[in-house]
C-alpha positions in Angstrom: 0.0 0.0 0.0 1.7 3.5 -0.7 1.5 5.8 1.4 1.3 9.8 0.8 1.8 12.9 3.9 -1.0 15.3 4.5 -1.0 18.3 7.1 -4.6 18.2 9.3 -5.0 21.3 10.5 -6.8 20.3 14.2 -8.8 21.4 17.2 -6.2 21.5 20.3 -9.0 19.8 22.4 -9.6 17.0 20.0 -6.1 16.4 19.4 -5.2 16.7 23.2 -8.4 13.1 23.0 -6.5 11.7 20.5 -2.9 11.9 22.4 -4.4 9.9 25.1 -5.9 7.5 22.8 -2.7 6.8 21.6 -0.8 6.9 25.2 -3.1 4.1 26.2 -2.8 2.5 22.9 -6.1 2.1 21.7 -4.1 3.1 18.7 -0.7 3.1 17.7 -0.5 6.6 16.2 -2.0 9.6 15.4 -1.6 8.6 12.0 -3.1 5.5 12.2 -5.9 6.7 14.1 -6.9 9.1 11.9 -6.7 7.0 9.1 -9.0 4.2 10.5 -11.1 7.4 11.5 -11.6 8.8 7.5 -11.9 5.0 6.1 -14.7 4.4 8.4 -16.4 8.0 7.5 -16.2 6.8 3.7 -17.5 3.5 4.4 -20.5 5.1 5.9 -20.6 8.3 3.4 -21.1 5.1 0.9 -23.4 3.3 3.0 -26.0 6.7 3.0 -25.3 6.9 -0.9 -26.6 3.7 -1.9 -29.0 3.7 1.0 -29.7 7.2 -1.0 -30.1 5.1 -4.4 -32.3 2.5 -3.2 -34.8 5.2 -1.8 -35.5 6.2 -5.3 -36.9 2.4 -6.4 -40.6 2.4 -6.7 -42.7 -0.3 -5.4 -43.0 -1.0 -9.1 -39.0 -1.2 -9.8 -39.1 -3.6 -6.7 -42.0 -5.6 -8.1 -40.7 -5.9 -11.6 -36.6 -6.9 -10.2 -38.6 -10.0 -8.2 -40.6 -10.7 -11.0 -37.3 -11.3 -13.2 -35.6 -13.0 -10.1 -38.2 -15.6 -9.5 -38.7 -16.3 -13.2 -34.8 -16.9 -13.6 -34.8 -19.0 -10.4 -38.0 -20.7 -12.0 -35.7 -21.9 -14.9 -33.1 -23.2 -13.3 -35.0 -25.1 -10.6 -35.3 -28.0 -13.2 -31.3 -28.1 -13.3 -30.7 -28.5 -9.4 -30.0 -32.1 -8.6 -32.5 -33.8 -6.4 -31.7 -33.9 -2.3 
């Protein structure tokens, strides 16, 4: 994984959080905390997107991507080998 430097500009009382964090190693760095800090901001800032995306299905959308699941599933069902 490469690695790039940034500057973060920070609140004195958050940083002064994060130093104790760090002292009683809940992480190993500053850096490191951060960075497990931003990743899990973008995880949920992509959670809310899709979340976001699927909002904007209609009941009809819904209906109509079961109808095509079931009918596929239908097909194949001959295929599966008996149990």
């Amino acid at each position: 994984m490469s690695v790039d430097k940034v500057t973060v500009s920070m609140d004195s009382n958050i940083l002064k959080k994060l130093d104790r964090l760090v002292k009683s190693k809940v992480f190993p760095s500053r850096s490191d905390a951060i960075q497990q800090a931003v990743v899990e901001k973008l995880v949920r800032t992509d959670r809310s997107r899709l979340n976001k995306e699927l909002d904007k299905l209609t009941k009809e959308d819904i209906r109509a991507e079961k109808a095509l699941a079931d009918e596929s599933l239908a097909s194949e069902i001959e295929q599966w080998p008996p149990y």
